[in-house]
C-alpha positions in Angstrom: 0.0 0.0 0.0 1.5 3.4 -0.7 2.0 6.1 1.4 -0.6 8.6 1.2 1.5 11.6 2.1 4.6 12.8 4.6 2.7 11.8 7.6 2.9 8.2 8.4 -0.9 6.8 9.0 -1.0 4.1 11.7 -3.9 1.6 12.5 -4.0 0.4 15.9 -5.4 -2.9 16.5 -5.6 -4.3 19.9 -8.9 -5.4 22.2 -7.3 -3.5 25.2 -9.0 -0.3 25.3 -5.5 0.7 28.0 -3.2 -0.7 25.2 -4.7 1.5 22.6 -5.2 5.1 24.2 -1.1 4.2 26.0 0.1 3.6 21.7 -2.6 7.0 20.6 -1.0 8.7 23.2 3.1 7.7 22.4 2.4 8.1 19.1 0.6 11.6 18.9 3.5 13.4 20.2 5.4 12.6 16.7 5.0 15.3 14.1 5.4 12.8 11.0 2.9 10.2 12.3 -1.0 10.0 12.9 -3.0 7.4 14.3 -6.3 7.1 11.5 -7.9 4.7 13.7 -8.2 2.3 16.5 -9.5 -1.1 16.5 -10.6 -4.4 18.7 -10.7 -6.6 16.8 -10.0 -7.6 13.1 -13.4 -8.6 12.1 -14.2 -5.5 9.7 -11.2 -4.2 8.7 -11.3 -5.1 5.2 -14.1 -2.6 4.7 -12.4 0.4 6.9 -9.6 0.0 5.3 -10.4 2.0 2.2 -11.5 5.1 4.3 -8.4 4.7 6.9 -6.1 4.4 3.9 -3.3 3.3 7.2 0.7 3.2 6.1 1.5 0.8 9.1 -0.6 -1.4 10.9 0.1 -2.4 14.8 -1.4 -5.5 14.9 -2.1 -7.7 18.7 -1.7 -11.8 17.6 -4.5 -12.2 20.7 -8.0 -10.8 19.9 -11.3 -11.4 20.5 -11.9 -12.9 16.8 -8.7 -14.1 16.1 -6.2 -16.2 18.2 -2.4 -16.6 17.0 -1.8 -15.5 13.6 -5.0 -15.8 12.4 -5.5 -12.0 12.9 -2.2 -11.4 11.0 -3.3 -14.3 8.3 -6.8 -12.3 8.0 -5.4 -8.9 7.5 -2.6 -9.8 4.7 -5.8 -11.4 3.0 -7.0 -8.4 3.1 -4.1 -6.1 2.1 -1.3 -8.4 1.1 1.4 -5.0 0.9 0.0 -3.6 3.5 3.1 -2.7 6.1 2.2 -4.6 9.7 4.2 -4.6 12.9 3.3 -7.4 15.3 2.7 -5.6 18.8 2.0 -8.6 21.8 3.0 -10.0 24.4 3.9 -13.6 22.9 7.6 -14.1 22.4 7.1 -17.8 21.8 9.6 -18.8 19.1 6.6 -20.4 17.4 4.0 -17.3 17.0 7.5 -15.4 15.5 8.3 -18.1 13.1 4.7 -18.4 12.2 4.4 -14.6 11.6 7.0 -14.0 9.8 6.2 -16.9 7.3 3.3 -14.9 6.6 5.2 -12.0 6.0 5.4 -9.4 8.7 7.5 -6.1 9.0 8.2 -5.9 12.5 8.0 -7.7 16.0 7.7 -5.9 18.7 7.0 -6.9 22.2 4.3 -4.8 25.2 6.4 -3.0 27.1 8.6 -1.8 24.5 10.2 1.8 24.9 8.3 4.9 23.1 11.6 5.5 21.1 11.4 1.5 19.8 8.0 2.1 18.7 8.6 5.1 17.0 11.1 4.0 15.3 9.8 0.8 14.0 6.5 2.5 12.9 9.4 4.9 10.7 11.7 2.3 9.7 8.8 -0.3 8.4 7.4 2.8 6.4 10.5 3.2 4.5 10.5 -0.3 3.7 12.7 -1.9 6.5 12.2 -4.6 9.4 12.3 -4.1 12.5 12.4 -6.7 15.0 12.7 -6.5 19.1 16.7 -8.1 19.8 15.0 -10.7 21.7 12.7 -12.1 18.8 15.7 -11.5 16.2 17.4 -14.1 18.1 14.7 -16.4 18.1 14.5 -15.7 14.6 18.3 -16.5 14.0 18.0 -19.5 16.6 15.3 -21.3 14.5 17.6 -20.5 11.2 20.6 -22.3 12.7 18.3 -24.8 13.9 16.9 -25.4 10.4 20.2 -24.8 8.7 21.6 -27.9 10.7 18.9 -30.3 9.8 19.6 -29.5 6.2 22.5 -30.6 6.4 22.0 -33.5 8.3 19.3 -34.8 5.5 22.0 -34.4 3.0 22.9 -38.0 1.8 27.1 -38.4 0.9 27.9 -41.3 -1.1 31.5 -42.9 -2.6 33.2 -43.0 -5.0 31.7 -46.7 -6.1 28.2 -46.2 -4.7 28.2 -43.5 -7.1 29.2 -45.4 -10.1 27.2 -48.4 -8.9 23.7 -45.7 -9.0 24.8 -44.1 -12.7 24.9 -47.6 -13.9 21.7 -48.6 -12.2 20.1 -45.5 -14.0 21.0 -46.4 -17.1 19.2 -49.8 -16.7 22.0 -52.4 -16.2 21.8 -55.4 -14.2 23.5 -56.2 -11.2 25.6 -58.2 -13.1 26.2 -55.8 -16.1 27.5 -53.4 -13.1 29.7 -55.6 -11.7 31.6 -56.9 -14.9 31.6 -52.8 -15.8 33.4 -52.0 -12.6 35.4 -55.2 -12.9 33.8 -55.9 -9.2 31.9 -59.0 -8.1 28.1 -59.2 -8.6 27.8 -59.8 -4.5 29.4 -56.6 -3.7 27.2 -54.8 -6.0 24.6 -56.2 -4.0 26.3 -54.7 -1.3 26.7 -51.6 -2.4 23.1 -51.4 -3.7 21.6 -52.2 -0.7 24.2 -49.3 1.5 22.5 -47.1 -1.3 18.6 -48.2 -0.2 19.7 -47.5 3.5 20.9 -44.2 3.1 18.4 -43.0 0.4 15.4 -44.6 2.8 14.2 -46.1 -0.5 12.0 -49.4 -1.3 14.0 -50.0 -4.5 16.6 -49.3 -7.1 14.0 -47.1 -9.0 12.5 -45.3 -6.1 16.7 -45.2 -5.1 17.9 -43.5 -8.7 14.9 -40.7 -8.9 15.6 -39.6 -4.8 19.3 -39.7 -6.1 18.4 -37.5 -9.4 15.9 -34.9 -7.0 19.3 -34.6 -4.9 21.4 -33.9 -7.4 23.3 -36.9 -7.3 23.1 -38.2 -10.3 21.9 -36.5 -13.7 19.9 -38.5 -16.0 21.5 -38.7 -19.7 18.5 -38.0 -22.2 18.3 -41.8 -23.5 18.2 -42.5 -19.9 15.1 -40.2 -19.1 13.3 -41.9 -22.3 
């Protein structure tokens, strides 16, 4: 949504009528910002939208109509470019993974300083994130976290399983593999079966297209006829 002017307009969403005059009240102090309008709940913003025409939205994740992200989930329906900042009291490394999958702007905790605040409502109107230190970690904590089980799924072959897998791709027999490698048709049983295990596949087939999708292998084109 673009910015309708040099004055930042803010939407306050919260079912706290306390939590809503304290964010008025910070916010109404700032020359280049304006609270448009205050809200409880989520239910009818896509029709006040329009006539608030809000920048940035300060969005609670607990309301009366919406638990969680559903509030969040409901407004991007809504206005998918529509700039929100998060604004609650849950810091549980699952609500802030869940919200920023759906594409949030900022994350800021209750409680948060006037100058935080004001800052985040500036800094998300110019296009940038901001994010409370405590929920960046979590952020960065659940990157690592994910970063690590990539890696971990990543399957490493050798040298021979690797042959052993091109030559099962191009549709030779265990025995056609095992006079090409000059190797013993029992150890490319073996070596077939170490390639099942570590591919968690029920067959040679099901073993050559996980080892394709992995990058692996590549398929020549008579072998993908």
């Amino acid at each position: 949504m673009e910015s309708t002017g040099s004055v930042i307009r803010v939407l306050v969403v919260d079912d706290h009528p306390v939590v809503r005059f304290g964010l008025k009240q910070m916010l109404a102090s700032e020359d280049d910002i304006k609270v448009v309008g205050e809200l409880d709940s989520v239910q009818s913003i896509g029709e006040l939208l329009p006539d608030l025409r809000p920048d940035v939205v300060l969005l609670d994740l607990e309301l009366g109509d919406a638990h969680g992200v559903d509030a969040l989930r409901r407004v991007r329906e809504e206005a998918p470019d529509l700039h929100i900042i998060i604004y609650t009291s849950h810091s549980e490394e699952e609500r802030i993974i869940q919200a920023a999958e759906l594409g949030v702007d900022g994350y800021l905790l209750k409680g948060s300083r006037k100058e935080q605040i004001v800052s985040a409502v500036r800094t998300v109107h110019e296009g940038g994130t901001a994010l409370e230190s405590s929920v960046a970690a979590k952020l960065m904590h659940h990157m690592n976290k994910r970063c690590a089980k990539d890696e971990q799924q990543v399957v490493h072959f050798s040298k021979r399983e690797t042959q052993v897998l091109k030559l099962a791709a191009a549709g030779k027999t265990n025995r056609d593999i095992g006079k090409s490698l000059f190797i013993s048709e029992s150890t490319v049983k073996f070596h077939m079966h170490a390639i099942l295990n570590k591919l968690n596949a029920g067959n040679r087939t099901e073993a050559v297209s996980i080892a394709v999708q992995q990058g692996v292998i590549t398929l020549a084109p008579e072998d993908q006829g």
